[in-house]
C-alpha positions in Angstrom: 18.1 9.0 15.2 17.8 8.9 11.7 20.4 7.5 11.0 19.0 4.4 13.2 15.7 4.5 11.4 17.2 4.3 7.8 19.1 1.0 9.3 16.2 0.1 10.8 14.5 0.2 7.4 17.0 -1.4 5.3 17.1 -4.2 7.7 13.8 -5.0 6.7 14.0 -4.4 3.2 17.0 -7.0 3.2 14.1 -9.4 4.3 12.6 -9.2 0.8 16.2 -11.3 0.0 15.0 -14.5 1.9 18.1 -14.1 4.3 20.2 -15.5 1.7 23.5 -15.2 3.7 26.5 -14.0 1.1 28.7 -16.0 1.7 26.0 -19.4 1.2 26.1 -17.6 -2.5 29.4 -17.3 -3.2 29.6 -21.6 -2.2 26.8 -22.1 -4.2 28.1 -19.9 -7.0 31.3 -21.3 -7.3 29.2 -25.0 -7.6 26.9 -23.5 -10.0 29.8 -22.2 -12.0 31.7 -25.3 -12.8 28.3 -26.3 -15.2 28.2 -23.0 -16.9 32.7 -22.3 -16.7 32.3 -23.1 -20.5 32.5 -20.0 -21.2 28.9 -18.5 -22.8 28.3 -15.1 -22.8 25.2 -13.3 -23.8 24.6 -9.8 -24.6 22.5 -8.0 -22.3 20.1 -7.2 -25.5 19.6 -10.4 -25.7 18.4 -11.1 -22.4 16.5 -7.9 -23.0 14.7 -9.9 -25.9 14.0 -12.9 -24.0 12.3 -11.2 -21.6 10.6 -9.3 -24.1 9.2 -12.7 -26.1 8.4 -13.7 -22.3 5.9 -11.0 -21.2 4.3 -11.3 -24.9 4.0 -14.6 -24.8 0.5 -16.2 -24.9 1.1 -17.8 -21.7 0.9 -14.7 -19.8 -2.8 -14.3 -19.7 -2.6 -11.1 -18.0 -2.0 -8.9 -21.1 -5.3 -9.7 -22.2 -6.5 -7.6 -19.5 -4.5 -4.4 -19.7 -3.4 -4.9 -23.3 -2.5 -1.1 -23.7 -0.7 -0.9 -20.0 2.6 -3.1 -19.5 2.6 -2.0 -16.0 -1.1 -3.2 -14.9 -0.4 -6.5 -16.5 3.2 -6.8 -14.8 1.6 -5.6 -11.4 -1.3 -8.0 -11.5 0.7 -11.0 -12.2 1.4 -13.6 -9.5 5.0 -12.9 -8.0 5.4 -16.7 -7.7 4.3 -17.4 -11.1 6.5 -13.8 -12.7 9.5 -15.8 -11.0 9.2 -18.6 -12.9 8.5 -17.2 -16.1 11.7 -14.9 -15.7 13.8 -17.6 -14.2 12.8 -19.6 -17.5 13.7 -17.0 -19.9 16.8 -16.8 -18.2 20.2 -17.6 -19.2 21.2 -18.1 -15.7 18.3 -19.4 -14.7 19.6 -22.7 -14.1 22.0 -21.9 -11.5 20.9 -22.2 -8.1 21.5 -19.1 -6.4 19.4 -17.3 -9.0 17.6 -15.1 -7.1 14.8 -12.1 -7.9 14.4 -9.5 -5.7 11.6 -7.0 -6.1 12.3 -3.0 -6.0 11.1 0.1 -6.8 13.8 3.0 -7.1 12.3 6.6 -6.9 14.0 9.5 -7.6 12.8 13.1 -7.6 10.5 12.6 -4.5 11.8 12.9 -0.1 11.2 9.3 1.0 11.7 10.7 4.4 7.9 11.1 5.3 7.1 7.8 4.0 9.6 5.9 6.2 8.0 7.8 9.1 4.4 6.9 7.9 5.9 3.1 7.8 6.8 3.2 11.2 3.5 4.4 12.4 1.9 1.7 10.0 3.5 -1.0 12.0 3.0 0.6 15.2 -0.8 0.6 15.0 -0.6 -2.6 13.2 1.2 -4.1 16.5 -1.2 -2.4 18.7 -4.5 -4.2 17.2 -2.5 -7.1 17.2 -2.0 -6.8 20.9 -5.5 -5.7 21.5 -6.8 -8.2 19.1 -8.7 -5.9 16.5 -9.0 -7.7 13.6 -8.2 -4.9 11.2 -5.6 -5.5 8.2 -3.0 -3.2 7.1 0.4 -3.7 5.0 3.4 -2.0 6.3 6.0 -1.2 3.1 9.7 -1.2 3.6 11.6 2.2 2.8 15.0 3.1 2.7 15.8 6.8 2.1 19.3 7.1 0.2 19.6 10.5 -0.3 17.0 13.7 0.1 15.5 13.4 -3.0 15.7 9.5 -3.8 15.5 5.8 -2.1 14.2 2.2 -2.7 10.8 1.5 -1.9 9.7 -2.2 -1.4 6.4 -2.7 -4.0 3.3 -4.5 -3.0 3.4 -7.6 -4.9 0.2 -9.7 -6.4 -1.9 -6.2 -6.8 -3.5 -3.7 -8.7 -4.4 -0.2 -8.3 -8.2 1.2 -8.9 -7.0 3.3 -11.3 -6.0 0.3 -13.8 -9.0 -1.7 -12.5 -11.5 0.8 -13.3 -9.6 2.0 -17.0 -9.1 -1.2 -18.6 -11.5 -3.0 -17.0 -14.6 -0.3 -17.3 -17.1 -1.9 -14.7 -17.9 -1.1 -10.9 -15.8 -1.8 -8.6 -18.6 -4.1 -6.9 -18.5 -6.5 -10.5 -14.9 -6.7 -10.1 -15.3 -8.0 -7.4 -18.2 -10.5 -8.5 -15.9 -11.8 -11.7 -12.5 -11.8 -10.0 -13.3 -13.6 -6.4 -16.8 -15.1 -6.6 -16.7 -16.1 -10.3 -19.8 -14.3 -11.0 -21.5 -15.3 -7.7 -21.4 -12.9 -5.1 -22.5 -16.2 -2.6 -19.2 -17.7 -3.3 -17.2 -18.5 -0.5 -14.3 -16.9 -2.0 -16.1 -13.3 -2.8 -16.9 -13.4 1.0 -13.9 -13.8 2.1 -12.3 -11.3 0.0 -15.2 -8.9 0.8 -14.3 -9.8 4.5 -10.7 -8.7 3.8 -12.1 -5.8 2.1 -14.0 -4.5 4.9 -11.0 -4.9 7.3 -8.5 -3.4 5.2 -10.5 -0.6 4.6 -11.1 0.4 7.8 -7.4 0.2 9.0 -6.4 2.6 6.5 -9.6 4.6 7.3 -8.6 4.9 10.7 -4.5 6.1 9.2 -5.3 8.4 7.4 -8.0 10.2 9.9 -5.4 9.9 12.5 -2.6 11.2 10.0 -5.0 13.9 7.4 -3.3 11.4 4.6 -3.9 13.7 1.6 -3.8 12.8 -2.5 -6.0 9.8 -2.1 -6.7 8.8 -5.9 -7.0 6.2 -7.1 -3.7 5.8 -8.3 -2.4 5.7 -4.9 -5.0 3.1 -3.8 -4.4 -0.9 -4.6 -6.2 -4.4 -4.0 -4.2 -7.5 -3.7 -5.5 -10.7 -4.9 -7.0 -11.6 -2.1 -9.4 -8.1 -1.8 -7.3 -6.0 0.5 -7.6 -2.2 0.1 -4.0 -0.9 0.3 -2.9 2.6 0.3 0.2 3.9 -0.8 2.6 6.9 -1.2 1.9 9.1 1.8 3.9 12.0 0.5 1.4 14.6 2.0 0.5 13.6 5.6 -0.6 16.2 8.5 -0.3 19.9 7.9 1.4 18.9 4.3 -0.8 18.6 1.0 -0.6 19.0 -2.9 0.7 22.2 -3.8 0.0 23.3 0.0 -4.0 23.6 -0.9 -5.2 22.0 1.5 -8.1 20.5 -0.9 -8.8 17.3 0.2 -10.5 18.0 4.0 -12.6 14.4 3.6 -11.4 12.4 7.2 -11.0 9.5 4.6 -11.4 8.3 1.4 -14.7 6.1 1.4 -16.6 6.2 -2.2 -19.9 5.0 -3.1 -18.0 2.4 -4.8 -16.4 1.1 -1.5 -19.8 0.8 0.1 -21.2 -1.3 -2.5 -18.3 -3.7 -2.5 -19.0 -3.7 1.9 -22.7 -4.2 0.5 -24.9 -1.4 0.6 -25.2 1.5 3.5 -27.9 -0.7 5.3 -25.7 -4.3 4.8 -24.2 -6.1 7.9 -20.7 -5.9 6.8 -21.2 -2.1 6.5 -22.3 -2.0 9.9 -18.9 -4.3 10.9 -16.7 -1.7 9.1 -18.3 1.5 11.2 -17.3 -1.2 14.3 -13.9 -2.0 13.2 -13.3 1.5 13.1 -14.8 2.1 16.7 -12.4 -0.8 17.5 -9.6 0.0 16.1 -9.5 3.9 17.7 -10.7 2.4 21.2 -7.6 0.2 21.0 -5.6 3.4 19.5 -6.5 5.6 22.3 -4.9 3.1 24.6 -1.7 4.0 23.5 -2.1 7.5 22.5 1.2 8.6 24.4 2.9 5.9 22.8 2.1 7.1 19.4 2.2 10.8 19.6 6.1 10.3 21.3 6.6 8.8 18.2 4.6 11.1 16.2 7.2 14.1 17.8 10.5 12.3 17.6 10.0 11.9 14.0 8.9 15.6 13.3 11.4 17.1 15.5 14.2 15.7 14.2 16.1 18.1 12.1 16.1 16.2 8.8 12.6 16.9 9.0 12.5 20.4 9.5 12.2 21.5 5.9 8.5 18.6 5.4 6.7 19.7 9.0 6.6 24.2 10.4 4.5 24.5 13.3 5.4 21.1 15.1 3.3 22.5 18.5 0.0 22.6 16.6 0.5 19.7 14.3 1.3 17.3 17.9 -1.6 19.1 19.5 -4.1 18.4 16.6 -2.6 14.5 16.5 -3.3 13.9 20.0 -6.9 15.8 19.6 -8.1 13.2 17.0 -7.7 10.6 19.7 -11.0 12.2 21.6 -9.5 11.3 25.3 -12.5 13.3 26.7 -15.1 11.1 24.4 -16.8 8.6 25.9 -17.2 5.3 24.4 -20.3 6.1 22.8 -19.9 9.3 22.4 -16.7 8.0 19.7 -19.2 5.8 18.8 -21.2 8.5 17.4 -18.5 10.4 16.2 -17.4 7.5 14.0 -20.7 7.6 12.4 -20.8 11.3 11.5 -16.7 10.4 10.0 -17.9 7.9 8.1 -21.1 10.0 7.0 -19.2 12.7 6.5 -16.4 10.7 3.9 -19.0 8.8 2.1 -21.0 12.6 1.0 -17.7 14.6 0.5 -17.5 16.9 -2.1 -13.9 17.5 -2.2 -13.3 13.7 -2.8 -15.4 14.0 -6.2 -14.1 17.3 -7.0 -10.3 15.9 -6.5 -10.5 12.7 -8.6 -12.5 14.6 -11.3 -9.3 17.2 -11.1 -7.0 14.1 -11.4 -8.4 12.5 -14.2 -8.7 16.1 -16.0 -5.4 16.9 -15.1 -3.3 13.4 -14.9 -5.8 11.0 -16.8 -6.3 8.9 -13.5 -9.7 7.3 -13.4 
């Protein structure tokens, strides 16, 4: 079964390589090589230094924003506009079948409970789709190679809150203003990306009640250019947390911050995000057995013996968060005091004030 997963995984990964079929590569190779069969080689230090100039150049306006973090700047950038600006620096960049592919490779961490996370990502995902919720979430590709290491497929045209709030230094809410509305928040493009906030936010509200997603700072929590929330690394899902503390007992993470972007606490798109949520568990609870059969297989399995003890109890709490005795309203309720309860939790403070004491995270 895992062994089906991991395939399952890598054949979406492989997506991220435009089907280019190998053997349409090797033709056009052996095409493209006739121009360049002259014989030049370059030294990889000097490919190393063109790439180098590249990034510094002045036509990468992004460093002017995170001038002391490579990363944010090389995060934030376009994909569409990166590949151009590395295909130009490159040597081979006139070839045809030059092709850039982008990939994380982690090492030191179990990838296993992330692929599992993915597949209950695009489960729900297909499930509102089919039900016709219109709540946003982005599904990563994950290939576990080995218990300890694996290639995780990066969410491109983003930035995390950490970077946004340390090298930027205003709200959330003015980021907002000056990156989508252009210092209008009537702009038609700051509503739509407030729009996209709202439903992002809620579909990853609803994951990580439904999974207890644990470690949410903001490091671990991006926006796209186009003002979708987007959570990543679920390394501590379920009866799992950091160091087994069990710190973090918000249902989700919803800040202040958040709610200013949706608006205020009294705004209508505050109001649509408590009814996305309603929405998107209604449509949930439709196929609960669907989800916690997945939910077991995964758990059960005996490569994940060693992440989940107490499989019994950890199944039985899954399916109880689905509320099959609740009637609508009465969910209805219940998704006001989750959302009540997020916005005013303590631990949330207390856990980004020990990350940023502890890790520098903002």
């Amino acid at each position: 079964m895992l062994m089906a997963r991991q395939y399952g995984a890598f054949n979406v990964f492989r997506r991220l390589q435009n089907q280019q079929q190998a053997n349409d590569n090797l033709s056009q190779f052996s095409t493209d090589s006739t121009a360049s069969s002259e014989g030049i080689l370059i030294a990889a230090g000097d490919i190393r230094r063109r790439l180098n100039e590249s990034v510094a150049s002045k036509d990468n306006n992004f460093n002017r924003f995170c001038p002391e973090d490579p990363s944010a700047a090389a995060l934030k950038e376009p994909w569409d506009e990166k590949v151009s600006r590395i295909r130009e620096s490159s040597p081979y960049g006139h070839i045809k079948s030059w092709h850039l592919v982008a990939a994380i490779i982690k090492c030191g961490d179990d990838l296993r409970q992330e692929m599992m996370v993915y597949q209950v990502l695009e489960t729900l995902k297909s499930i509102w789709e089919q039900e016709r919720v219109p709540l946003w979430l982005k599904p990563y590709a994950i290939l576990s190679t080995s218990p300890d290491s694996g290639i995780i497929e990066p969410i491109l045209n983003s930035i995390s809150l950490h970077q946004i709030k340390k090298h930027c230094q205003i709200s959330l809410l003015e980021y907002f203003v000056r990156e989508f509305g252009g210092g209008s928040m009537s702009s038609e493009l700051f509503l739509t990306a407030r729009n996209n906030f709202v439903q992002s936010c809620a579909a990853y509200s609803i994951v990580s009640y439904l999974m207890q997603v644990k470690d949410r700072h903001n490091g671990n929590i991006l926006l796209d250019n186009e003002g979708h929330l987007i959570h990543i690394d679920f390394g501590f899902i379920l009866s799992n947390s950091p160091r087994n503390l069990g710190f973090e007992n918000s249902p989700f993470k919803l800040t202040q911050e958040f709610v200013d972007v949706m608006g205020g606490n009294k705004s209508d798109m505050f109001e649509y995000f408590k009814i996305l949520i309603l929405q998107g568990l209604v449509a949930a609870r439709k196929h609960t057995e669907r989800l916690v059969t997945l939910i077991e297989i995964l758990i059960t399995s005996p490569s994940m013996s060693a992440c989940f003890s107490n499989t019994a109890s950890i199944l039985r709490s899954f399916r109880d968060r689905f509320h099959m005795n609740m009637t609508e309203q009465q969910l209805q309720q219940h998704v006001d005091t989750l959302v009540d309860t997020s916005i005013h939790s303590i631990t949330t403070k207390l856990y980004d004030g020990f990350q940023y004491f502890t890790n520098g995270i903002f």
